[in-house]
Every structure is written in structure tokens, then in C-alpha cells.
LUMKEKOL-159830 format. One record per residue (C-alpha): residue number from 0; residue in three letters; x, y, z. Coordinates in pm, whole numbers. Each point is the difference from the previous one (the first is absolute). Example, Ala and Ser with C-alpha at 12.3 -4.5 7.8 and 13.67 -1.06 7.14 Angstrom:
<nodes>
node n->0 | res->Ala | east->1230 | north->-450 | up->780
node n->1 | res->Ser | east->137 | north->344 | up->-66
</nodes>
This chain:
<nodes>
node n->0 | res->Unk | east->-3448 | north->-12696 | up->2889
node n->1 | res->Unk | east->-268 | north->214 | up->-230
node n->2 | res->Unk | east->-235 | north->-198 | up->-218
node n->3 | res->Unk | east->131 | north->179 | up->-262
node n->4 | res->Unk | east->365 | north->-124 | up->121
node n->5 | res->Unk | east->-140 | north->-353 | up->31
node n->6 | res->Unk | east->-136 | north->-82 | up->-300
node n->7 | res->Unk | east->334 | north->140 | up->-172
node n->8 | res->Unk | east->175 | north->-257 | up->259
node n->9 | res->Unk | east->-289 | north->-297 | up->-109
node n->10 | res->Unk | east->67 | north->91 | up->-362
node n->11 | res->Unk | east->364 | north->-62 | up->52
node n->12 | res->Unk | east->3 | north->-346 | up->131
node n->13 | res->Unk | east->-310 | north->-107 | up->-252
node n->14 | res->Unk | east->306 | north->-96 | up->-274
node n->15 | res->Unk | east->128 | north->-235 | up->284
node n->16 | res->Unk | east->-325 | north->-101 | up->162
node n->17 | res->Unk | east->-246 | north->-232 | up->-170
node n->18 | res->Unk | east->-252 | north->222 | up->-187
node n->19 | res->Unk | east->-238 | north->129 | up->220
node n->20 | res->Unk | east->-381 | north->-80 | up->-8
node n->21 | res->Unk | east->-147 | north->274 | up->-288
node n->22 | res->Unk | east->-326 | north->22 | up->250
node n->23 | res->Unk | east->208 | north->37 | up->329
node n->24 | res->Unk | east->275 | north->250 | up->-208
node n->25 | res->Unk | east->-316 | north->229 | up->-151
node n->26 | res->Unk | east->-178 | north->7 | up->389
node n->27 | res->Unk | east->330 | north->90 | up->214
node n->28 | res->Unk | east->62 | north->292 | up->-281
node n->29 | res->Unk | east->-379 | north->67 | up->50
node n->30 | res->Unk | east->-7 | north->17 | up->368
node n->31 | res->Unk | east->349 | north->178 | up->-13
node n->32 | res->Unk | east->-102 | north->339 | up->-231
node n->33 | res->Unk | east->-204 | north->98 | up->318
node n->34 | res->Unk | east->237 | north->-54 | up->259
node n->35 | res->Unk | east->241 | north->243 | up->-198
node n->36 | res->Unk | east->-260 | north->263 | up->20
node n->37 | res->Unk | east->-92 | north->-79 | up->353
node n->38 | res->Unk | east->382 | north->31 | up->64
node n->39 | res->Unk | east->-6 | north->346 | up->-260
node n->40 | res->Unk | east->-290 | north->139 | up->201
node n->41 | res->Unk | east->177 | north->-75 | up->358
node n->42 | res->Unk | east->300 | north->144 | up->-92
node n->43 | res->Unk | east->-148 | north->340 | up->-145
node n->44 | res->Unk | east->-211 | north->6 | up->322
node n->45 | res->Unk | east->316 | north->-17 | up->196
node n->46 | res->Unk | east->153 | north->299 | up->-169
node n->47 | res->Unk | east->-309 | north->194 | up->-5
node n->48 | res->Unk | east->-93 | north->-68 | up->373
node n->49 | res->Unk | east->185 | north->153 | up->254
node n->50 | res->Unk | east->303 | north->-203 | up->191
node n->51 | res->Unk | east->-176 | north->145 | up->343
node n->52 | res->Unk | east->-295 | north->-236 | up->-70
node n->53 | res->Unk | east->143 | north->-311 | up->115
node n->54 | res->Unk | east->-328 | north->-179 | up->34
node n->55 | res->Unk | east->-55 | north->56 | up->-370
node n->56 | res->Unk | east->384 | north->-81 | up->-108
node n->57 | res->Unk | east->-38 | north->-349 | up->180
node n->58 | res->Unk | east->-315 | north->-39 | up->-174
node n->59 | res->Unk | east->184 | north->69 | up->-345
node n->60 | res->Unk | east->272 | north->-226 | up->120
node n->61 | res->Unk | east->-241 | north->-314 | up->40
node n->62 | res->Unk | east->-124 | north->37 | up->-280
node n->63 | res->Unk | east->340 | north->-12 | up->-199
node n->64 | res->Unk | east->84 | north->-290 | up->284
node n->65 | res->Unk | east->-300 | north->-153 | up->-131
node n->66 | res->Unk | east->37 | north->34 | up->-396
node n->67 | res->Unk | east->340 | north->-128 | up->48
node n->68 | res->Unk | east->-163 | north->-325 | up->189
node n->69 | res->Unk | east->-228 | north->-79 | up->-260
node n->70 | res->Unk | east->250 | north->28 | up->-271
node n->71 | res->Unk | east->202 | north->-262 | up->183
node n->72 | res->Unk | east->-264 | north->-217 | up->14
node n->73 | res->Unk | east->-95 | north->6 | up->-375
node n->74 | res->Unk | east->418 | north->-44 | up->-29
node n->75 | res->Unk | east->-13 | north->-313 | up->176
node n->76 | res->Unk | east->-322 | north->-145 | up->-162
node n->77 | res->Unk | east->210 | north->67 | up->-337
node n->78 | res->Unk | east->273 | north->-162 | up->95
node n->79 | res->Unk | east->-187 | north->-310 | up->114
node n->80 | res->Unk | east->33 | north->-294 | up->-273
node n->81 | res->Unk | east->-340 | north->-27 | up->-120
node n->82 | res->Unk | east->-42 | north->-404 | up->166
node n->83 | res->Unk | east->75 | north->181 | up->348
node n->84 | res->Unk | east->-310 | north->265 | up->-117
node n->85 | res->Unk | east->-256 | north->-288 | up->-104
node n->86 | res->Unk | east->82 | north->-199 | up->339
node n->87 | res->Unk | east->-57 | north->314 | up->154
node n->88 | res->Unk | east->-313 | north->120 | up->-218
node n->89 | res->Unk | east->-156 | north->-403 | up->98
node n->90 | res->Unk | east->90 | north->22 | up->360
node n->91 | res->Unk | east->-177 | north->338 | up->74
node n->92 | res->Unk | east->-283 | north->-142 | up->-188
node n->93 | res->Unk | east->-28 | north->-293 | up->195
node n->94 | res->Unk | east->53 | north->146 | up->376
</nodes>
């Protein structure tokens, strides 16, 4: 899924879903405008690169593989309840 796709899909199930942490909602849409241009930028350099370059094309295809892991991770940090994130936050402060 795109970031751009995501965040349409987060801002979907917000109505539903326990309103989301202002902070937490204004970083993931932070962090997310540049994975849409990294993601832009890969995908012009695939079309402007040629197919017979396959070392590049796998290089452009990481880095979309890549984008799209990120996004998933900022996904599933929103859709933690926000207890879950403060046990979390204290934990990884502690170890």
C-alpha cells in the first residue's frame, strides 16, 4: 500500500477508532510526505532508466520495498491504543 493510500485507509477507520494522538497523527503525516516523494522519485527513475539495467531496477525496487515498509510501520504505531504506546515508550526507556 502507498503512503498516500495509507493515510486515506488510517483516515477511514479514525471515525471508528479512538482519536488518535494529535502529536503521533502530525509526525506519521510528517514522516509520510517524504516517503511519497521517495516513492515519486523511484518510480520516475524506473521509467526513465532503461529495463536492460537490472542492477539499477532492483535498486529502484528496494527502495519502493522499503517506503512501503516504513509506512507499515508508522500504520501499526497508529493503530496501537495509546496505553500499549506509553508501556512501550517506558520499556525502551528502561532496557
Amino acid at each position: 500500500m502507498t503512503p498516500a493510500a495509507t493515510l486515506r485507509h488510517d483516515a477511514e477507520l479514525a471515525p471508528s477508532a479512538a482519536p488518535l494522538d494529535p502529536v503521533l497523527s502530525s509526525m506519521a503525516h510528517d514522516l509520510r510526505q517524504p516517503l511519497s516523494n521517495i516513492e515519486a522519485i523511484a518510480y520516475h527513475l524506473s521509467m526513465i532508466l532503461p529495463q536492460s539495467d537490472e542492477k539499477a531496477q532492483a535498486q529502484l525496487r528496494r527502495i519502493r520495498e522499503l517506503v512501503q515498509q516504513t509506512d507499515e510501520i508508522i500504520s501499526g504505531h497508529l493503530r496501537q491504543p495509546a496505553a500499549t504506546q506509553v508501556a512501550q515508550s517506558a520499556a525502551a526507556a528502561g532496557a
